[in-house]
Each structure stands twice: as C-alpha cells, then as structure tokens.
C-alpha positions in Angstrom: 32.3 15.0 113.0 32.6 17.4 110.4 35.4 17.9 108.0 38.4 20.4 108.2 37.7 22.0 105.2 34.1 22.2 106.6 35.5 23.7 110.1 37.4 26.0 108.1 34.4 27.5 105.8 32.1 27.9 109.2 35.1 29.9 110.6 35.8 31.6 108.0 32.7 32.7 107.0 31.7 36.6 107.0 28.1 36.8 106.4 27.1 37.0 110.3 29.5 38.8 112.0 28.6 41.4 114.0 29.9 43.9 117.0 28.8 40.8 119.5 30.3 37.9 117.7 32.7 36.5 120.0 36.1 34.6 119.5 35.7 30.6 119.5 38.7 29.4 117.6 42.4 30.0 119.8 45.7 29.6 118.2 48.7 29.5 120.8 52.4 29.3 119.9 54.4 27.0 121.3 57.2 28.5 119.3 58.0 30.5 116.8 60.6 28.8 115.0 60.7 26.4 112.0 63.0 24.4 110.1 61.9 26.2 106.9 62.4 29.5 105.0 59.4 29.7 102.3 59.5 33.1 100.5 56.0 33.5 100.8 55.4 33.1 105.0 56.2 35.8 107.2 58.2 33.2 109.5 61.3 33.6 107.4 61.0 37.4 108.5 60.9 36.4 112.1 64.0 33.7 111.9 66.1 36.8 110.4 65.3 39.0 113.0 66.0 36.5 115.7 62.1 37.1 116.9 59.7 34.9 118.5 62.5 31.7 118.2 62.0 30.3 121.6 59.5 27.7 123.4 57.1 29.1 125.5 57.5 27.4 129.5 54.9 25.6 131.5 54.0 29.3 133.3 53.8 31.2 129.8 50.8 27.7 128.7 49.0 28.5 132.2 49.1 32.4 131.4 47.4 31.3 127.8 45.1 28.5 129.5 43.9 31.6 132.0 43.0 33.8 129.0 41.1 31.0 127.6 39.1 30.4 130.7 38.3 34.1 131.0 36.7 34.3 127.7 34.5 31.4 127.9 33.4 31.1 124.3 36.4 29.6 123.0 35.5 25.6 121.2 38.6 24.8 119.8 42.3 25.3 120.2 45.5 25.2 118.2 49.1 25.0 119.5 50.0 26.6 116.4 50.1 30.3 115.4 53.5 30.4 113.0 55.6 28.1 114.4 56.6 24.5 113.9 55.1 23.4 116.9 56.2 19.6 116.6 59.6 21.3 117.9 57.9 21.5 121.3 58.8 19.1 123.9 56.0 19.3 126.0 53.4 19.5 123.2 52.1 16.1 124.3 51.4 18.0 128.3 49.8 21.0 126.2 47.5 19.2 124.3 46.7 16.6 127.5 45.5 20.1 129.5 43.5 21.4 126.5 41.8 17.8 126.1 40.8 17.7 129.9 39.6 21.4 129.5 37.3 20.1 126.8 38.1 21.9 123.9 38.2 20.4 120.2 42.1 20.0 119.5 43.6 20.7 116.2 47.5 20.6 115.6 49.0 22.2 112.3 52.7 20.9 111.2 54.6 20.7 108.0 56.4 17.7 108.9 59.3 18.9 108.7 60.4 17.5 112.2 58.7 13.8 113.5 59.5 11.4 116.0 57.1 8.4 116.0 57.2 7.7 120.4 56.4 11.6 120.4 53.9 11.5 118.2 52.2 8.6 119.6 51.7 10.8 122.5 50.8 13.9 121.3 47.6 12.6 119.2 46.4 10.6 121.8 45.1 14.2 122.8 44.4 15.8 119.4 41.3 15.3 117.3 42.4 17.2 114.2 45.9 16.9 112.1 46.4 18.7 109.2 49.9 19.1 107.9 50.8 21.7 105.5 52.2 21.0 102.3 52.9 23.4 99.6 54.9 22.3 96.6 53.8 20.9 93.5 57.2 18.9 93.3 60.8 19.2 94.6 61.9 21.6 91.9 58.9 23.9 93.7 60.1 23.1 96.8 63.4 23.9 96.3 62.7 27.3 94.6 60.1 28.3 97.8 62.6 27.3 100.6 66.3 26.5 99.5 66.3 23.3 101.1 67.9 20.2 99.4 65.8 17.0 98.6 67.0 14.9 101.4 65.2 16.8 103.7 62.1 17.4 100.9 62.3 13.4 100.8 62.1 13.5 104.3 59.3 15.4 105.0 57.5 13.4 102.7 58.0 10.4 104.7 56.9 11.8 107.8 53.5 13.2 106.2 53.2 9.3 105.6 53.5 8.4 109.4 51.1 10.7 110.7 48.7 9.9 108.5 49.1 6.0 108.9 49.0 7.1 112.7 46.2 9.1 112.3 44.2 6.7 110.9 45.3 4.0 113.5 43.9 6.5 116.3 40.7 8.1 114.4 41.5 10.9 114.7 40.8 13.7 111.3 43.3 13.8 109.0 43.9 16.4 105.9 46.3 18.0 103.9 46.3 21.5 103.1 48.0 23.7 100.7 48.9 26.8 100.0 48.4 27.8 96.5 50.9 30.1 94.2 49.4 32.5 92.1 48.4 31.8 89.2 47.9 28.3 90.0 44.8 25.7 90.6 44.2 22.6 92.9 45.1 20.3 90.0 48.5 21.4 89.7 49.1 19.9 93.4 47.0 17.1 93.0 49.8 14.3 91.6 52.5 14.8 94.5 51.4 13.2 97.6 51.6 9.4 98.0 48.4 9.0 99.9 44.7 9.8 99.3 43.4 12.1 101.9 41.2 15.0 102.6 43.0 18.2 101.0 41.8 21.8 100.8 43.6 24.5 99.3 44.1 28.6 100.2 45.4 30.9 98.0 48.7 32.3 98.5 47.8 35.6 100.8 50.0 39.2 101.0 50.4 38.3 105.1 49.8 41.5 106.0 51.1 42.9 102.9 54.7 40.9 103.4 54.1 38.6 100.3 52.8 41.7 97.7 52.2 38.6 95.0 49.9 37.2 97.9 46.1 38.0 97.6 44.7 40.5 99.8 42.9 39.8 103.0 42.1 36.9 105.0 39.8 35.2 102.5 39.7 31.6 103.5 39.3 28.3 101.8 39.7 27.9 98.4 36.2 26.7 96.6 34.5 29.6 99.5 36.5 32.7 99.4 35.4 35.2 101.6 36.0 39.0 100.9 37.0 41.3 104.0 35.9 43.4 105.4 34.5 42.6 107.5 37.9 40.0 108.1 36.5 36.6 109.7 39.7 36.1 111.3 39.6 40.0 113.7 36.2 38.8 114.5 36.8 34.9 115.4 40.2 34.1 116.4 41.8 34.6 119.6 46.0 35.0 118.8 49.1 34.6 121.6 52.3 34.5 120.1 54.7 32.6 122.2 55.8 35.9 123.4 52.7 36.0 125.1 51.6 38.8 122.8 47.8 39.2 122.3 47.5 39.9 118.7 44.7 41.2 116.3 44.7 38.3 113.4 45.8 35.4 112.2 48.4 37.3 109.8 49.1 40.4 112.4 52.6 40.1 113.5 53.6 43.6 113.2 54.2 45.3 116.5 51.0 47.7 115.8 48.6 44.5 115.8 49.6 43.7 119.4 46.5 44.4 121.8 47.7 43.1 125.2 50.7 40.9 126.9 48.9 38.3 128.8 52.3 38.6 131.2 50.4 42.2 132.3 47.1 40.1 133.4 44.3 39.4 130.8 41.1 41.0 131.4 37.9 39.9 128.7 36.5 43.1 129.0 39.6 45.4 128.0 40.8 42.8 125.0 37.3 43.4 123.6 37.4 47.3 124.3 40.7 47.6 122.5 39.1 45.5 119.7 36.0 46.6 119.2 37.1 49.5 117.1 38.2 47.7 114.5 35.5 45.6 114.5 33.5 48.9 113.9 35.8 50.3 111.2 35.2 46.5 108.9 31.9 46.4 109.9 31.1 49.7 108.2 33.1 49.1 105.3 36.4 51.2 106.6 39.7 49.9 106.4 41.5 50.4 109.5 45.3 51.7 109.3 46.5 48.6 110.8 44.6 46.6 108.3 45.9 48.4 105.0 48.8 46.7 103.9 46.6 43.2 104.6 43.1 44.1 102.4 44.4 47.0 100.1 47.7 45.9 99.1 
C-alpha cells in the first residue's frame, strides 16, 4: 500500500492531464460544520453565514452513492469535503456502503470530536486516517482558532487514540499540516507526542479567502504543483452536503456549483459543463471562476 503523502503527490500531479482525464478521487460531505474557527479555512465563513451546518440523511448518501456509480472511474472516496465529519452519526453506515462498493476509504478529522465505541466502528471500514493538525503549539493554536487549551489538550488526546487504534486495525495512519507562511516543516515537527507519517501543504488563498494563503491548488509540500492546469478541476469529484456538485476542492462560492445531484446526475452533462474550464487551464487561461484562487 502506498503512503498518503504518496496518494497525494499521484493526485495531485499536473504533468498528464488532459481534456479526457477523468475524476477518480470523490470527497462527500457529511456535514458542513466543525467545532473550530481557524482564520485561515473558509469553514469559519460558512459557520457565520449559517451555510452548509447540517448532516446530510440516508436519501442525500444514496443520491451521492448514484453519482458515484454513474461515473465509474472513481477509486477512492472521502466523507469529508469541509466539514468535521466525525460529527456524523451514521458515518460508520457511510463508510460500511463505500467499503462494499469497493472503493479505497480515506477519512480526514481534526480530532476535535472522538468517541472511542464510534470510532471502533467507523475504521473497521476505512483504510486511510489522516487527522489534520496545524499548530506549532497552543499559543498558535490559540491565535488561529480562539479556542482555550482544554479543548487544544483535548484534541491532542484524541489524535493519540486514533492512532493507537489505527495501528491496532492496520489501517494507514498520518498526520498532516497546514503550514503558515513563512514557515517550514521543522517548526511543527516538536508538537505531536507520537511518531507518525506527516506531510505538510502550504497555507493556500482558498479561493482567494485567505489573501496571505498561496495561490492555487498546489499540493504537497516537498512536490508543489503549479496551476494551471489545477490537479484538483481535473481529478476530484466534489458534493457538498447540500448536494451541490462543485468545481474543486477550494470552490465554495455559489459560481463554482455545476449541478445539484437533488435535479438527477447525468455523467455526460457534469463533464459538458466542465469541460470548458478544463480547456481554459489547459491552454494556459485563467478562467473567471478561478481568478481569485491562482492570481490572487
């Protein structure tokens, strides 16, 4: 089995993309909400406008699992878009259909939320945790999401217990952080009380929300990839736990919406609408929708 951060640079690499490269990585929202507020993710924007903060039902997962079916070149899935998806209580069902499906599992958290029984059952059915963890030390944390060290303390704890359980069930573990500008891997490297797989991103504009963020969808770390052409238009199929269709991993502006799979998904028409955007990066062309993401 190959690493995450070694799933993540074949995902996110750029080099062979073309106008007939297909989407095989999904991310599904169970929810949109979270227990935190960092400055620099878009989420905080969606909790103060009240948008996307409710679970998805059992007929919104079968609308998503139908999409998934239709485009047949999906290999892995992610209940996870922006979202604290450990929130979820039927993530354990969700993850038990995906399995059966055949798909390659991954689950994303930040631990802010865990409750060991739940757990248990959710990773039974998940081959890839990665919990995201972004602060050099509590004074970071504090500045990036106004929480107070009881919960900071907390968190930590729980990134403990799913990695012990992780490594009780076999199933890939790593840590991955998001870094501030201006800053390398070894500033994070001293503030996590287990050795694990880590990779590291830098801190990204989100669609131009975060201006101090770098431009672009760019990838891992130690492999940056430049857009255009953007890895993530090209390979990643996006629902929102609205059930809105959506362009890219960072496009949750009401102009990156393509489709609502309540109005029926059809393969052919999510590729039509697109294609054309795949034709603007592909020739070097920003589109409009994609200016305040690579050109910010």
């Amino acid at each position: 089995m190959s690493t995450v951060e070694q799933r993540v640079d074949e995902i996110s690499n750029n080099t062979n993309l073309s106008m007939e490269t297909e989407v095989t990585s999904a991310k599904l929202e169970s929810t949109g909400m979270c227990g935190l507020k960092c400055k620099f993710c878009y989420n905080s924007t969606m909790m103060k406008n009240d948008e996307r903060q409710r679970f998805i039902t059992e007929e919104d997962f079968n609308l998503m699992i139908d999409a998934l079916d239709k485009l047949g070149s999906i290999k892995e899935v992610g209940m996870f878009y922006m979202g604290e998806s450990l929130y979820h209580p039927n993530l354990a069902h969700f993850y038990k259909v995906l399995k059966e499906k055949g798909y390659f599992t991954f689950l994303t958290t930040n631990a802010v939320v865990f409750k060991q029984e739940e757990f248990d059952e959710i990773v039974k059915y998940v081959d890839s945790v990665k919990v995201s963890w972004n602060y050099r030390d509590y004074d970071d944390f504090y500045e990036k999401t106004g929480q107070p060290k009881k919960l900071y303390d907390k968190m930590k704890s729980n990134l403990v217990s799913i990695y012990l359980k992780c490594n009780e069930m076999e199933k890939q573990f790593t840590v991955s952080t998001v870094l501030d500008k201006g800053k390398i891997p070894e500033d994070y490297k001293d503030n996590l009380p287990i050795d694990c797989e880590r990779y590291y991103m830098p801190v990204q504009s989100q669609c131009g929300v975060y201006k101090p963020g770098k431009p672009g969808v760019v990838g891992e770390y130690y492999k940056q990839f430049s857009p255009p052409p953007c890895w993530s238009l090209f390979r990643g199929f996006y629902v929102d736990c609205e059930l809105n269709v959506r362009t890219c991993a960072y496009g949750h502006m009401p102009e990156h919406i393509l489709m609502n799979l309540k109005d029926g998904f059809s393969k052919e028409k999510y590729y039509s609408l697109k294609k054309r955007y795949m034709k603007d990066h592909l020739s070097g062309k920003i589109p409009n929708i994609c200016k305040n993401c690579i050109t910010v």
